[in-house]
N, C-alpha and C positions, 0 to 999 in steps of 0.2 A: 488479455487478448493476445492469442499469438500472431505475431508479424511476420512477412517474409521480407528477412530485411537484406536493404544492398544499401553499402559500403562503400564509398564516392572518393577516392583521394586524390586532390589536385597538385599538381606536380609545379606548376605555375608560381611566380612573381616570388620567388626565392625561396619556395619549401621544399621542391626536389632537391635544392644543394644544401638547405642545411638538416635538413630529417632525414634519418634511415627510416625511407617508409616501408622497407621490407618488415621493419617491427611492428609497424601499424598492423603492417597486411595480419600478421598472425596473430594481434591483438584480436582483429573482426572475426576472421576463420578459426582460430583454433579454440581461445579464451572465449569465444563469446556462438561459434559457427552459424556464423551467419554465412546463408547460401550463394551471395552474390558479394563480391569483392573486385574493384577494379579503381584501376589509375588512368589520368589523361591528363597532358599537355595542358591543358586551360580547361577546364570544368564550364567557366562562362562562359565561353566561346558555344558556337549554334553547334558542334561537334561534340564538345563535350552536353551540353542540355538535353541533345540526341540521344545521346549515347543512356543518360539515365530515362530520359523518356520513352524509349523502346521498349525498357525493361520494364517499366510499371504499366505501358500499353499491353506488354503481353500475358500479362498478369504473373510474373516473374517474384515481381517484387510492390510492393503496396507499404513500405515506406523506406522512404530514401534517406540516409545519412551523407549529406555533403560534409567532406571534410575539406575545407577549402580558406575562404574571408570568413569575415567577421560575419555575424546574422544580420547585421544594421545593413550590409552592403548586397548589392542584385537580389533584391528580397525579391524581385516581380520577375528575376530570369528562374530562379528555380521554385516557381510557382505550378503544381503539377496538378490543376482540374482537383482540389480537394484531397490529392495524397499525401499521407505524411510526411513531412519534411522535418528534419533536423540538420540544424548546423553546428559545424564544430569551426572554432577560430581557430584555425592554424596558421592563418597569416596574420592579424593581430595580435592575437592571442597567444604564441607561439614564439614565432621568426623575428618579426618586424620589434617585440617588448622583450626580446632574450638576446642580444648579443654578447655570444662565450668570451668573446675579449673582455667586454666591461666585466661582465659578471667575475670574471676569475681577476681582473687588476684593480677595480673598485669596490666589490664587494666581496672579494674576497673567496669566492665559491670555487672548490675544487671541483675539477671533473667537470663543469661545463658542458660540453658541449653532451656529456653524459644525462645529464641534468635537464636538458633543454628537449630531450627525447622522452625520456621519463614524461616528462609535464606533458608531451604530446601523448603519449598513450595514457595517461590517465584519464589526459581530457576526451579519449575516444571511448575509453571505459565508462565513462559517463554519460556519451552521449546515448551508447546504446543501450546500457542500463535504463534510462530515461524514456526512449523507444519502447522497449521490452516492457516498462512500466505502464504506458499510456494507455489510456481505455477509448474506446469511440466515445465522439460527440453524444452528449444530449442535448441539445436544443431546446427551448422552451417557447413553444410556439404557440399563438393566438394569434385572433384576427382584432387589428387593434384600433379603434375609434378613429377615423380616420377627422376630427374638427378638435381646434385646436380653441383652448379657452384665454382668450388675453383680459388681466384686470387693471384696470385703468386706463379710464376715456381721453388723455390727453392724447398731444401730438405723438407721443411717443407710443401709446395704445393703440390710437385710431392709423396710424400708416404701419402697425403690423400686423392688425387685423385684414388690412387693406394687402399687405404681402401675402401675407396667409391665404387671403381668396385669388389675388390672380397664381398662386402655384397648385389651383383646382382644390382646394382644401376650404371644410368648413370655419367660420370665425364664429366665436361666443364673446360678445365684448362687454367686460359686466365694469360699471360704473356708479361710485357710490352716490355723487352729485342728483341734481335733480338735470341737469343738462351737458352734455359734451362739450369738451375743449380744453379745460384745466386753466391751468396757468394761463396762456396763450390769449384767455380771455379778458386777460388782463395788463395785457401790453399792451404801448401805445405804438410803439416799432420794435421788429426786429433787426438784428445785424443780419446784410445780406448775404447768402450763399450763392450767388449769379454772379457774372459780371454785371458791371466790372469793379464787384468788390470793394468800393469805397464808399457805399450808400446806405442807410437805413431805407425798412421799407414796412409796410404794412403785415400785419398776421397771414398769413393764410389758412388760420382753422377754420374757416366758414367755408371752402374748399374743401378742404377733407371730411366735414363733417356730411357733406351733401355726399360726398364719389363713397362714403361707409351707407350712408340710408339708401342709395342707389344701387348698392351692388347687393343681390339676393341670395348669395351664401354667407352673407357677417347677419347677422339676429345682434344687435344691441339692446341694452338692458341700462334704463337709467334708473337711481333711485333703488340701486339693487348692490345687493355684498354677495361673499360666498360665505355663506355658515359651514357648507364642511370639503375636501376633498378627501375621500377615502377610499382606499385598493392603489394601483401601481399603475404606472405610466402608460398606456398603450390600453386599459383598464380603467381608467378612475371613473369612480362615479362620483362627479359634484352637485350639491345641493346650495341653491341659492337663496338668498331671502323671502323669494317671494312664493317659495312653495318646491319650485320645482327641482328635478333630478332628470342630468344630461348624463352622456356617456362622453367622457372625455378622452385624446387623447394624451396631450401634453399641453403643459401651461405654458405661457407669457406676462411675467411678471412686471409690469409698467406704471406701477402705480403712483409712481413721481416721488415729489420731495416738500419737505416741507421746511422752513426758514430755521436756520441754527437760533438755539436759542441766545437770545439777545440777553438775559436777566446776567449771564456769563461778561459781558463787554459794555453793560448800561452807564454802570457808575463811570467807567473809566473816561466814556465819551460824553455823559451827560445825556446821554438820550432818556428819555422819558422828563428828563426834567428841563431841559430846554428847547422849547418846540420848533430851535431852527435847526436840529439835529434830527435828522429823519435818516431810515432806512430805504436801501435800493429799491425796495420795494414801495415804499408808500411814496416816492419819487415816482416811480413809473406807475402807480396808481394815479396821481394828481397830473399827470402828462393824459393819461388816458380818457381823463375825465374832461377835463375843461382843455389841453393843451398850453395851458399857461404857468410857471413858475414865481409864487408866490411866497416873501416872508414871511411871517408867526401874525406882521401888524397888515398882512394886504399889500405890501409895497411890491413890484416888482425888484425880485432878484436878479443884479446886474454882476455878483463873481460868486464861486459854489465850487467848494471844497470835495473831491472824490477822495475816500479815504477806501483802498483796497487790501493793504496790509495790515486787517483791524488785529490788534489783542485780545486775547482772553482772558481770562484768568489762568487758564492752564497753560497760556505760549498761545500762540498760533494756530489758526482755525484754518491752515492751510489744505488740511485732508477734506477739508467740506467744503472748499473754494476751487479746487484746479484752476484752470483758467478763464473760468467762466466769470469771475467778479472783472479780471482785468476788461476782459469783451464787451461786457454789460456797461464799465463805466466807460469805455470807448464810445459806446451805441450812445449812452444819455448825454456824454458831453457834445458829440456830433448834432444830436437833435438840440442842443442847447443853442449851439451857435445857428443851426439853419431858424430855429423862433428867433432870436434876438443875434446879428452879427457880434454887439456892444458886450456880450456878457463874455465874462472872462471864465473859463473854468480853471480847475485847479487839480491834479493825481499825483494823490502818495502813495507810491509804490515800493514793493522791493524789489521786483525787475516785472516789466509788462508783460504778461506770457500771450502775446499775438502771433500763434505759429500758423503758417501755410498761406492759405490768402486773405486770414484776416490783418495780413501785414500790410495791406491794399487800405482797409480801414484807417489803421493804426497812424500811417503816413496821412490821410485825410484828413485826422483829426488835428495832428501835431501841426497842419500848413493851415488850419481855423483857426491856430491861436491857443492851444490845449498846452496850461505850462505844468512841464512835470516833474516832478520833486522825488526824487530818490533818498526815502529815509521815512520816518515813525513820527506820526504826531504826538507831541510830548508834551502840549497842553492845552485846553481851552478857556478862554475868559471872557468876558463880556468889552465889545470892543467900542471904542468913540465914535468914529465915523458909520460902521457896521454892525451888525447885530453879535458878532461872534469874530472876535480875537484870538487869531491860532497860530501855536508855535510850534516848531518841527525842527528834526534835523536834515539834514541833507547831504549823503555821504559824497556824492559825487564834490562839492566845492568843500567838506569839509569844515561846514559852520552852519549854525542854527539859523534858522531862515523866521520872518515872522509877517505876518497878512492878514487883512481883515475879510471876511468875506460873510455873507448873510445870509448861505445855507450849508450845511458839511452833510454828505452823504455820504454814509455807511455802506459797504458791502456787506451784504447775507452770505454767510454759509447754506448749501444746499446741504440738509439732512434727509438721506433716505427714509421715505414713510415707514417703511416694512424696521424703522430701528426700535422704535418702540409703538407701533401699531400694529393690531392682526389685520392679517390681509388673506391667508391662505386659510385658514384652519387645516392643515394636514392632521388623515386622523393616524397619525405616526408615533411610536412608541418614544420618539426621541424629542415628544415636540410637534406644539403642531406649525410653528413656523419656520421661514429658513437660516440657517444656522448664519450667525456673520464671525467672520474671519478679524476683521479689523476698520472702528471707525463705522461701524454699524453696518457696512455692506457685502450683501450676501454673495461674494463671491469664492469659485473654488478651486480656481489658478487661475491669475487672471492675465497671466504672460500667455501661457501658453492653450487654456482653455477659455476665451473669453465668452460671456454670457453665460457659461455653467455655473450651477449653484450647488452645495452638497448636498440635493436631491435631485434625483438623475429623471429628466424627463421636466424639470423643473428649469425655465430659463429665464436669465432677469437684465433688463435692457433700461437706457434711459436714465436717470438721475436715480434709479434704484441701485444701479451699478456702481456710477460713478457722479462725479457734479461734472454735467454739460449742458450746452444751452439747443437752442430748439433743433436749429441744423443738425448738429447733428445726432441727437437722439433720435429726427425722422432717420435717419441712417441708422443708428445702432438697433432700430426695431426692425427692419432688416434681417441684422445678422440673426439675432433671438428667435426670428418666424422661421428661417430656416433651418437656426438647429434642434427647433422642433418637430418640422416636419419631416426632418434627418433622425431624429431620432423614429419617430412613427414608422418612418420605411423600415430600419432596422429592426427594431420590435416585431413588424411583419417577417420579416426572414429569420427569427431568430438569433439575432447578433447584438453583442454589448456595444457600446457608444464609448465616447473616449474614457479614459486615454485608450482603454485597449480596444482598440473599436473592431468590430466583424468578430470579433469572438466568439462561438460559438458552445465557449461550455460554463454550464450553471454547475457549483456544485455539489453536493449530494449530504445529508444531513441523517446519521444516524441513529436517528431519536432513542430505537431503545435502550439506548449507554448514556443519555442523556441528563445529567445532576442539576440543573437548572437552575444552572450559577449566576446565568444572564452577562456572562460575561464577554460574549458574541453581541448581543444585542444593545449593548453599552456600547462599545468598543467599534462599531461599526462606523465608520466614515458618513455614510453613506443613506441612514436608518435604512437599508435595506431587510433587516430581521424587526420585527415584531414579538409579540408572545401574546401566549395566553393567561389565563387568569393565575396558573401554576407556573409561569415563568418557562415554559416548554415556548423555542424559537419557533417564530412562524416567520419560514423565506418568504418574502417576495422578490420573483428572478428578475424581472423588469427594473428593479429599483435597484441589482444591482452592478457595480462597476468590476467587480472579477480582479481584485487587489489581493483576496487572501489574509483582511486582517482577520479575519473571523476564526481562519482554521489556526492560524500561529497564537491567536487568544484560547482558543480552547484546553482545558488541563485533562480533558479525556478523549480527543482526540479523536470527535466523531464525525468531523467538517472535514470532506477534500473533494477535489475536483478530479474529476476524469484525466486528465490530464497535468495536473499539479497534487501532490499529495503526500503526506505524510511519511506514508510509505516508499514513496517515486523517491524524496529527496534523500530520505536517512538510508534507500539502497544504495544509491551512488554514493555517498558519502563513505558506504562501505566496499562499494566496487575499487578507490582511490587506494595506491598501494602505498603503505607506510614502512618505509624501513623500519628495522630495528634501532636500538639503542648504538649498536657497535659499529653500524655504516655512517653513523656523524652525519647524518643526513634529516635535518629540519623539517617538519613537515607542516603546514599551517593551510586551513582553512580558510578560504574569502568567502563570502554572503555578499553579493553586489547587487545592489538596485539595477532594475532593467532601464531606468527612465532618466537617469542623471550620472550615474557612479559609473555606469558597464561602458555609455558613451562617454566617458570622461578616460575608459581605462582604452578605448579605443582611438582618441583622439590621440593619447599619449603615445601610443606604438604608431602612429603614422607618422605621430614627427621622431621615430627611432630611438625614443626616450625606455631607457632597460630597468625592469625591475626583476626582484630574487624571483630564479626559477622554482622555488621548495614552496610558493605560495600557488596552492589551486582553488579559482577562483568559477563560483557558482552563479549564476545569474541568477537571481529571483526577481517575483513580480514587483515584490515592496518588502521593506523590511520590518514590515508591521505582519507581514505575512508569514515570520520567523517563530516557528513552536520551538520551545526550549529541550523539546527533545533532540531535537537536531545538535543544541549544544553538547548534551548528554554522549548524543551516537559519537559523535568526532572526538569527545576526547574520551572516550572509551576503546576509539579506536585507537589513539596512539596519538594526535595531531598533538602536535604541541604548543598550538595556540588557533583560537577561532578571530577572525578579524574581519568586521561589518561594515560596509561603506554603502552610505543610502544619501537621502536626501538630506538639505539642511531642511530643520521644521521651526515652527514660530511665525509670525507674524509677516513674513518676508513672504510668505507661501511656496516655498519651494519645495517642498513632499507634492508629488502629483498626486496621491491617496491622500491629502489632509495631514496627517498626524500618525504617519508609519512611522517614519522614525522617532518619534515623541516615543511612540507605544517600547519600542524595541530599546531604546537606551532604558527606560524605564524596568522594563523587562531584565535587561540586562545588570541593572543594579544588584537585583535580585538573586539574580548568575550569580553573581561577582561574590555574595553573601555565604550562598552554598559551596562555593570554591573553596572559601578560606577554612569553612566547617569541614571542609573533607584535605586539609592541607595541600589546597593547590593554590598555589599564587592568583589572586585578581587578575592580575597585569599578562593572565595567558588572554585574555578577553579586551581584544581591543574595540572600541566603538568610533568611527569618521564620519563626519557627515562633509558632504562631496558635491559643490558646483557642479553643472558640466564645464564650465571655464576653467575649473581648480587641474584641468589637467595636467598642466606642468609638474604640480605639486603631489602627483596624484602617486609617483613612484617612488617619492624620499621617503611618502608616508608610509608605505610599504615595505619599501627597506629598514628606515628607521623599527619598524615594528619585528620583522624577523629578525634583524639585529638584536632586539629586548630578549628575544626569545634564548638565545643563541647564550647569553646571560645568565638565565634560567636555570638553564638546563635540558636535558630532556622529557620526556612527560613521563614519570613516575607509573601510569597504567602504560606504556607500552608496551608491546609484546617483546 
């Protein structure tokens, strides 16, 4: 598409004094002639946004090049009604991470402040190369089922169905039971969420179960599963047990939890084999029932063991406990003492996790009489005066403690249903359920995207998520109603959901170059692609997140986006000027993550922290989005080393795509193989993975690495 493009260069917060932007200027005009080229004083400023907004109101110009901050910084000042915008960091990127003194006294670089110019017109070379590359949007637009399907009738189902209808939107609430409520229905109290915070109180699922048969846009379904969901978010058509087929638009996955398996922690506690050893749960079953707490022989139970730091066999069942065992044994011991003042309870713990106001509780119990033991129950025996003789350590005094008491109650692990039970049937090429990360649950960042799952359109709330108790999963179904109904709107306008949200371009699939490798359709984060019987991918654009692992997985290179592409990247890469052998001048490639590494390398230049000017650095979507042609173009052209800073991956969840970075060091092994077949050293190929907190560290890494280079040598293919 050709652009009329203008050329933005801000003069502002220290780059008119340390850039000859007269260089820039005939970078744009001469190297590149673009029609419009101008400087101002502060670009932010309402003078300078004028100043480019004129230009594209008068149809002058239709996409604009700021050369200015960072892209992270006034994204909403040079936001132009849908015109193209590019930024180039010339104050991050540039000024504020190049100071010519360090660089020439610490590391060493001659010619500095030469160097520091260079890097700015490369970086302008690329911007408009990237420009000039861009294609218009395509959008993928449908009109998209505006009711939203939640499965499972617990508290944490029934109050998102209940969100779901008052923000005008349809509820589907399918429940596999014969009756509403879950769990709930099986408690004798809950811990309160009111003031004043120190009290148990009654259920209130008989409450929401009336305000869900009351309100006439939720349709509930007992006695009913989903046998299939198949198509894409904004699209699905689900089929349920009982015959029928809904249009859906996006799900709410609430289908609770179910108790860690105990056969794990039996022997150790004697449970199954001594019947005054019971679990939290069939305690709050015998509360619920009669109200009364009773021995194995009928006696009433006058002291009762809470044991909330249980073992396992593998360690610690602490990923399926969060704080929920501490709350619950607070909640039974409190109702302990208001049945009988006389009964003594007993908490071993390893620290009580009562944060916010159930610290209101915590104190309430502890002023009943609740003695707490800090340390691991290390044995049980049959006691004389009591039914159960139990010993423990106690780290806080430092000595084994020992007591009789006539009943020990176990805390449960909450185990997500959805870890080893179907619950969705997606009918998806990856699977028909949702992928889990760690600990069975299906989450797919869960710092920074919480209730997302890696299936997009697909949200999981409630003890599916995480282990929490009632309060707040009516809260957490909440968040989950909303960012489905958030997603729905966007599906109407054509825009992706997080992380890259409002985006607007799907990307475009070449089929008839297509070897149907399946190697897109594996590799997808996201099961966004599908196939068919012959392994030819089938997009679906609603499922997916606009990350690009698919086009950096393809070995024929027929995957790219309007706007990111194959093509777009390995031009600039070739637009970037590479000295020769004889100017002793370094030249190295960065691949930077847009989501962790780019704001990691921007945090660094605000606090003035300088790394090698010879390093030009690219921002990409994800580095799972990296085709190895890309590696090819750079060192074909001269660079004499390619160096990739993305996300850390594994279990920690810190790739915002899942397993970009997994894919691309993987990938990169591979590099590393072919380098050494064609006598180029590995070690031209560096691989980082990058906090955004790592910033401190983010420019030794940097230099350290151009320094290896420098080592080297030059790149043997230079011109």
């Amino acid at each position: 598409m050709d652009w009329k493009i203008g050329v933005y260069i801000c003069e502002g917060c220290g780059i008119g004094d340390a850039l000859d932007l007269g260089r820039l200027e005939k970078v744009a005009t001469g190297e590149y002639k673009a029609p419009v080229c101008k400087r101002h004083g502060g670009l932010c400023r309402d003078e300078g946004v004028a100043l480019i907004k004129s230009d594209i109101d008068s149809g002058a110009v239709d996409a604009a090049i700021v050369a200015a901050c960072s892209p992270r910084q006034m994204t909403p000042r040079f936001d132009f009604n849908g015109a193209l915008v590019e930024r180039v960091s010339l104050r991050e990127g540039v000024v504020w991470s190049h100071n010519p003194e360090t660089l020439e006294s610490d590391l060493e670089e001659e010619d500095a402040e030469e160097n520091v110019n260079m890097l700015a017109e490369d970086m302008l070379r690329v911007a408009l190369v990237r420009v000039q590359k861009t294609q218009a949007p395509n959008p993928y637009l449908c009109q998209p089922a505006k009711r939203v399907l939640v499965i499972g009738g617990g508290v944490t189902g029934l109050s998102a169905a209940l969100d779901v209808a008052r923000a005008g939107y349809e509820a589907v609430l399918v429940e596999k039971s014969a009756e509403l409520g879950g769990w709930a229905r099986r408690f004798k109290r809950n811990e309160a969420p009111l003031p004043p915070f120190d009290r148990v109180r009654e259920p209130d699922v008989n409450a929401l179960i009336e305000q869900v048969k009351a309100t006439g846009t939720i349709k509930a379904y007992t006695s009913c599963e989903v046998k299939q969901v198949a198509g894409q978010p904004g699209e699905y058509k689900v089929e349920l047990s009982d015959g029928q087929t809904l249009d859906i638009g996006a799900v709410v996955v609430a289908a609770g939890w179910k108790p860690f398996d105990t056969a794990k922690y039996a022997d150790k506690y004697a449970l199954g084999a001594n019947p005054n050893v019971i679990t939290s749960i069939e305690f709050e079953e015998r509360l619920a029932k009669g109200g009364k707490i009773l021995r194995a022989d009928g006696q009433p139970a006058a002291a009762v063991a809470f044991v909330t730091n249980v073992e396992t066999k593998e360690g610690d069942m602490g990923p399926h406990r969060g704080n929920v065992a501490d709350i619950v044994a607070l909640k039974q011991a409190h109702y302990l003492k208001t049945l009988n003042g006389e009964i003594t309870p007993y908490l071993f713990h390893d620290h009580v996790k009562a944060s916010g106001l159930y610290e209101e509780l915590f104190r309430a119990v502890q002023k009943d009489g609740l003695v707490l033991v800090r340390g691991a129950v290390t044995s049980l025996a049959e006691g004389s005066e009591r039914p159960i003789a139990l010993a423990g350590e106690d780290i806080l005094l430092g000595a084994e403690v020992e007591m009789e008491v006539d009943l020990v109650v176990l805390s449960v692990g909450m185990a997500p249903t959805t870890l080893d039970e179907e619950v969705l049937h997606l009918k998806y090429r990856q699977g028909p359920e949702l992928p889990a990360l760690s600990h069975g649950y299906p989450n797919s960042h869960f710092v920074c995207f919480p209730y997302e799952t890696r299936r997009t359109g697909v949200y999981a709330c409630g003890a599916v998520r995480e282990p929490m108790n009632l309060a707040r999963a009516a809260e957490d179904a909440a968040g989950a109603a909303m960012k489905a109904i958030g997603a729905i709107e966007l599906i109407s306008q054509g825009k992706a959901s997080l992380p890259r949200v409002g985006d607007l371009i799907v990307p475009d699939f070449s089929l008839q170059r297509c070897t149907q490798c399946k190697r897109c359709t594996e590799e997808c984060p996201f099961g966004a692609i599908d196939e068919d019987a012959k392994g030819t991918p089938q997009y679906n654009p609603t499922r997916c997140r606009r990350c690009g692992t698919c086009m950096g997985a393809c070995p024929e290179r027929i995957i790219n986006f309007p706007n990111y592409s194959i093509d777009m990247i390995g031009s600039m890469i070739k637009a970037i000027h590479v000295p020769d052998e004889f100017e002793e001048k370094p030249r190295v490639l960065g691949f930077v993550c847009e989501n962790d590494a780019y704001p990691a390398l921007d945090m660094a230049a605000q606090n003035r922290l300088s790394h090698s000017a010879y390093i030009r650095m690219l921002p990409i979507r994800c580095l799972g989005s990296i085709n190895l042609v890309w590696i090819a173009d750079a060192l074909a052209k001269g660079f004499d080393g390619v160096m990739l800073l993305g996300c850390k991956h594994g279990d920690d969840y810190q790739c915002h795509f899942i397993k970009g970075s997994e894919l691309a060091n993987t990938r990169m092994e591979k590099v590393s193989e072919t380098l050494n077949r064609l006598m180029l050293e590995s070690a031209r190929i560096g691989f980082h993975e990058i906090n955004i907190t790592d910033y401190k560290a983010v420019p030794g890494m940097i230099n350290t690495f151009v320094a290896s280079l420098k080592d080297l040598g030059p790149n043997p293919y230079k011109q």
